[in-house]
C-alpha positions in Angstrom: 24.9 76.0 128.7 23.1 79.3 129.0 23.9 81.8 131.4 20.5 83.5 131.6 18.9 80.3 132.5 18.7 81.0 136.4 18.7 78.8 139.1 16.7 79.1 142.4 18.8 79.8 145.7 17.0 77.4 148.2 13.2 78.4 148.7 13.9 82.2 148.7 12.9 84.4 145.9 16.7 85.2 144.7 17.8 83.2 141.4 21.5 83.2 140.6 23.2 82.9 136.9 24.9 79.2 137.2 28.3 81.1 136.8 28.8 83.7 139.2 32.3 85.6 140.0 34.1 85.3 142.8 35.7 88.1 145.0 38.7 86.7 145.9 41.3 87.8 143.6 39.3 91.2 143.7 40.9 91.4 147.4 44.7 90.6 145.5 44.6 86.8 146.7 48.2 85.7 146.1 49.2 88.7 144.0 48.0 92.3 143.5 45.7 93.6 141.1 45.0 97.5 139.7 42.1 99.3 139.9 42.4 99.1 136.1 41.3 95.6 135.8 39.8 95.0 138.9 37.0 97.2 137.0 37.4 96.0 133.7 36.9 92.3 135.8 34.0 93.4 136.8 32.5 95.3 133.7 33.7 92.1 131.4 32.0 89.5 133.8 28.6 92.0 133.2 29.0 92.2 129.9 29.3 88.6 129.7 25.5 87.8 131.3 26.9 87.5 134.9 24.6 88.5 137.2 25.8 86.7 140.6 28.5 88.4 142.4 29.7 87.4 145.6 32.4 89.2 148.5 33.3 89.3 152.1 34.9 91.4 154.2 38.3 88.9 154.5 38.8 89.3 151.0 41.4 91.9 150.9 40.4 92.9 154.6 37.0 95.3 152.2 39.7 95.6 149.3 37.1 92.9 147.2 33.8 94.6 148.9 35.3 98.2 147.7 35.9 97.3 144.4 32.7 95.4 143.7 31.1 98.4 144.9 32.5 100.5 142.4 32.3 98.3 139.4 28.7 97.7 140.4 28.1 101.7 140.6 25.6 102.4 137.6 24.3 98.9 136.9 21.0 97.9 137.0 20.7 97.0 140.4 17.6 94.7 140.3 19.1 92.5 138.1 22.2 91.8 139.9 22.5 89.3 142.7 25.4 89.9 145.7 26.2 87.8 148.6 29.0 88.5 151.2 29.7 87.7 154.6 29.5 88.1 158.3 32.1 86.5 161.1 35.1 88.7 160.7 35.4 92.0 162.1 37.3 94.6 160.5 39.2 97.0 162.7 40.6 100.5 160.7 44.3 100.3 162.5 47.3 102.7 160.9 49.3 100.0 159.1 48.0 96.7 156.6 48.6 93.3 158.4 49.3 90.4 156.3 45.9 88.5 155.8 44.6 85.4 157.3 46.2 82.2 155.5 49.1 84.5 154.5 46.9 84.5 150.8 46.2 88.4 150.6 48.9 90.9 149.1 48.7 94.3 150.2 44.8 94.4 151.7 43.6 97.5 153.2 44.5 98.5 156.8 41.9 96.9 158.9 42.8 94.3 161.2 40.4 91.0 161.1 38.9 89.1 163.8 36.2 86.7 164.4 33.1 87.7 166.0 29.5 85.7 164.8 27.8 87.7 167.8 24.3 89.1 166.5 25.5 92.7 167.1 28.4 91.6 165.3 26.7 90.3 162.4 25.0 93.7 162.1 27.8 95.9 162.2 29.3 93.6 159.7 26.7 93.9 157.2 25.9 97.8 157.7 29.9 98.2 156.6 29.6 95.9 154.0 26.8 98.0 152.2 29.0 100.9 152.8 32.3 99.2 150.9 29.5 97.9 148.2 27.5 101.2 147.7 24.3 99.7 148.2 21.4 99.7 150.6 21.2 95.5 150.6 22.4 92.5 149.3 20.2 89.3 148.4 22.3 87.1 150.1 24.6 87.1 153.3 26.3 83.9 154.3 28.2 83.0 158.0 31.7 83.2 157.1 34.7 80.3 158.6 33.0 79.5 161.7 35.7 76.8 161.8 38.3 79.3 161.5 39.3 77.4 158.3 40.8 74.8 160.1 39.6 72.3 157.6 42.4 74.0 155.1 44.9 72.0 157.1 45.3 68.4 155.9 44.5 66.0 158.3 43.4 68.6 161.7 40.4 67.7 162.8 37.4 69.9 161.2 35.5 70.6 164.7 39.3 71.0 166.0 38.1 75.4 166.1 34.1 75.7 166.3 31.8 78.7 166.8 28.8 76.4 166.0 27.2 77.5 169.1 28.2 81.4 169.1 27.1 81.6 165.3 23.4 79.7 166.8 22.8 82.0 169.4 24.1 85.1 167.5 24.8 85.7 164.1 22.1 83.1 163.0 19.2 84.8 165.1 19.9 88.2 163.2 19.9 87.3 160.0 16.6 85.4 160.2 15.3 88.2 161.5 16.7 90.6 158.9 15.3 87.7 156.2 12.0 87.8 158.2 11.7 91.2 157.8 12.8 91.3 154.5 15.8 93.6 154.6 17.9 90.4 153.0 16.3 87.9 151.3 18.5 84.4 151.8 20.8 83.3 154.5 23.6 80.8 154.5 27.0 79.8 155.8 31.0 79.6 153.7 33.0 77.2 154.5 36.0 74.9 153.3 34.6 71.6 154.9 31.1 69.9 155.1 31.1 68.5 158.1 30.1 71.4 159.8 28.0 72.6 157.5 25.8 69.9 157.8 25.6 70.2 161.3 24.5 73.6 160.4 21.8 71.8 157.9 20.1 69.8 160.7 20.3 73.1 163.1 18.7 75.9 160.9 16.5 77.2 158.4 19.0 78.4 155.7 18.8 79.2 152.1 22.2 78.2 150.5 25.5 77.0 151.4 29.1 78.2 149.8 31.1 75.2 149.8 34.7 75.9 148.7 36.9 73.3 147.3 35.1 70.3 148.7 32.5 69.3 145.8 35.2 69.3 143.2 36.6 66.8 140.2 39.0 65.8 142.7 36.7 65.8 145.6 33.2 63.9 145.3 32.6 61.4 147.5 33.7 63.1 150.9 30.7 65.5 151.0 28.0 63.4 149.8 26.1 63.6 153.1 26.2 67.4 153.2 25.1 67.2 148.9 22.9 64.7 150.0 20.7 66.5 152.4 20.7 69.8 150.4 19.0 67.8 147.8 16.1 66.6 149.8 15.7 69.6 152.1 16.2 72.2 149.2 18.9 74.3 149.9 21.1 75.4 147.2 24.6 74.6 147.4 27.1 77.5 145.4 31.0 76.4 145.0 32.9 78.2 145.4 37.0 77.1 144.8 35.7 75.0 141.3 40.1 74.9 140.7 40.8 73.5 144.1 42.6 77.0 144.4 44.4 76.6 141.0 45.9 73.1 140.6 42.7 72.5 138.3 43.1 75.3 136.2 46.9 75.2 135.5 47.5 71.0 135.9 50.1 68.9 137.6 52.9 71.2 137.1 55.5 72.6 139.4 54.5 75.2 142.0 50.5 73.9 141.7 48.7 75.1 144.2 45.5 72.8 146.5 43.6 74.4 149.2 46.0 77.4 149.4 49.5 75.6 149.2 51.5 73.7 147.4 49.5 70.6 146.3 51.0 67.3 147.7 52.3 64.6 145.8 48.9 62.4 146.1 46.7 65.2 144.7 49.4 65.6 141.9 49.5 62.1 141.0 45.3 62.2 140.8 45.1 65.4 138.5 48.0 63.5 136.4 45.6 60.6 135.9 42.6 63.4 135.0 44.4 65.0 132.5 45.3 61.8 130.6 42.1 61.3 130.1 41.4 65.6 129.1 44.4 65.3 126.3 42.3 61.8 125.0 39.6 63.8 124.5 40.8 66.8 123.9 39.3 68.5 126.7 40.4 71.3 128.7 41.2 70.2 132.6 39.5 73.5 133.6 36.3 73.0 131.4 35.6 70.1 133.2 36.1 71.4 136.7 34.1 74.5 136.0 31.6 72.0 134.9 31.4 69.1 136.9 29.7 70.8 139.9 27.0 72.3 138.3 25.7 68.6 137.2 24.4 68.1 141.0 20.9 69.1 141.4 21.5 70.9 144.4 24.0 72.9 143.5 22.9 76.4 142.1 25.6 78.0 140.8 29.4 78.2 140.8 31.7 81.3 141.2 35.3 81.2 139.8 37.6 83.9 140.5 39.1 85.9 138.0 41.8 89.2 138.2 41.3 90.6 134.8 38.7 90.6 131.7 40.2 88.3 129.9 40.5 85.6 132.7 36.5 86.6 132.9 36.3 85.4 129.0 38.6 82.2 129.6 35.9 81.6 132.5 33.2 81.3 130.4 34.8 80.1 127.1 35.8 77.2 129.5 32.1 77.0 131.2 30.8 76.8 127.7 33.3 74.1 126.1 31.6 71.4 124.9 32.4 67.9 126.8 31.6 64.8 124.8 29.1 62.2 127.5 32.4 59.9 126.5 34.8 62.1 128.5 32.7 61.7 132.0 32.1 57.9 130.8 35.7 57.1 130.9 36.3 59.3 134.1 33.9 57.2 135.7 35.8 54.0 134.1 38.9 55.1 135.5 38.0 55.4 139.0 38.2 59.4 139.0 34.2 59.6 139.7 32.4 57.5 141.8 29.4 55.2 140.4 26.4 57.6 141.6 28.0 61.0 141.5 26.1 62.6 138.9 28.1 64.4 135.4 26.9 66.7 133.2 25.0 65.7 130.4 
């Protein structure tokens, strides 16, 4: 696969490399990272034909945005892509907190809260291009308007819902801002589908982040949301390729699924996938970064990385080659559904 061979983002004009980074571990998700390598991250994903970049204020609490922004600083800025986020606030306060989910290890003192209102959206975004030292961004997505209830096994994904505050708010203001140009696609990120497509039916939007639910372990549960996408062309990124790590590192002990530790079901599945990886000699976390990108609506998808040479292992792994044999005998096994489509 070739990284320079970009992929549309909906019906806007932006095109995204297939492999993007993501900002998370940028804002220290689960452990802290220097400056040092959060720019050497940075410069080494660049170096390496990346071109899609994408933040939000959560990550970090503007640690992520801060850091993009000044490993971003000098680059050609038309032929980089960035997308962050609107729905949290971020309130300067004289201490750090500890960050929503628990997942963020010393993030910058500003307090978080959720607010999609359209003033909101727009105070969000003006501090955004401050932390990012730029005067736009391609893309700005509607961030957790469950309030990432979905993260919780078995709670019930409309259990927290600012569906209708995000409608009558933050939704209106960035269509205008797209209508006048000043951004030029508009979407949501979010852990669950359900909502999302909800969100399909409701608006006019570019793309969708989906995180963790269109993975080698998950296929089937968002096929309505993939589904739709397809036939009413709007670009799906994933985000979360790793399930949050349990694909990258395997079954072992302390693996981590949708932020904690991965139950004994999901263990038990990704034991079963990497029989078949050591058959074929094949990396478990060449096929995850791979898999996703087979669906035709999805546009791209953005692993996180916390140093250069995790940005190499990223696309070493992206680049592996996968013999059509490997994905025939997942499909044998039962680990991917009949019509779910692999890469060829």
């Amino acid at each position: 696969m070739n990284l320079t061979d970009t992929r549309a983002v909906g019906r806007s004009a932006v095109r995204i490399t297939p492999l993007g980074l993501g900002g998370t571990a940028l804002g220290n998700i689960y452990q802290a990272v220097t400056e040092a390598d959060a720019r050497a991250t940075i410069a080494a994903a660049y170096q390496a034909g990346v071109r899609y970049f994408d933040t939000a204020p959560l990550y970090g609490h503007g640690l992520s945005e801060t850091r993009l922004g000044k490993g971003l600083a000098g680059l050609p800025r038309g032929e980089l892509v960035i997308s962050t986020k609107v729905g949290y606030a971020l309130t300067p306060q004289a201490q750090t907190q500890a960050g929503s989910l628990g997942a963020f290890v010393d993030p910058l003192p500003n307090a978080i809260s959720f607010d999609y209102s359209r003033d909101g959206a727009r105070r969000s975004l003006e501090g955004s291009l401050r932390r990012l030292q730029t005067d736009h961004v391609e893309i700005v997505l509607i961030h957790d308007p469950d309030e990432s209830t979905s993260l919780e096994r078995g709670v019930d994904p409309y259990a927290r819902s600012h569906f209708a505050e995000v409608m009558a708010g933050a939704y209106p203001a960035l269509h205008d801002l797209r209508s006048q140009g000043v951004i030029k696609a508009i979407g949501l990120g979010m852990n669950q589908w359900q909502m999302l497509l909800d969100f399909a039916r409701a608006g006019d939007f570019d793309c969708f982040l989906l995180a963790g639910r269109y993975t080698l372990l998950e296929q089937l549960e968002a096929a309505p949301l993939m589904e739709h996408c397809r036939d009413h062309q709007i670009s799906l990124i994933i985000g979360g390729p790793y399930n949050s790590g349990i694909l990258a590192t395997g079954a072992v002990a302390g693996a981590y699924y949708n932020y904690s530790p991965a139950p004994d079901d999901v263990l038990a599945q990704v034991r079963r996938i990497e029989a078949v990886c050591a058959r074929h000699a094949v990396p478990l976390a060449a096929a995850a970064l791979q898999f996703p990108l087979a669906h035709p609506a999805v546009a791209g998808v953005i692993p996180g990385a916390r140093s250069a040479a995790e940005v190499a292992a990223n696309v070493r792994l992206w680049q592996y080659p996968i013999p059509a044999i490997f994905w025939q005998e997942l499909r044998a096994e039962g680990l991917i559904a009949p019509d779910v489509p692999v890469p060829a």
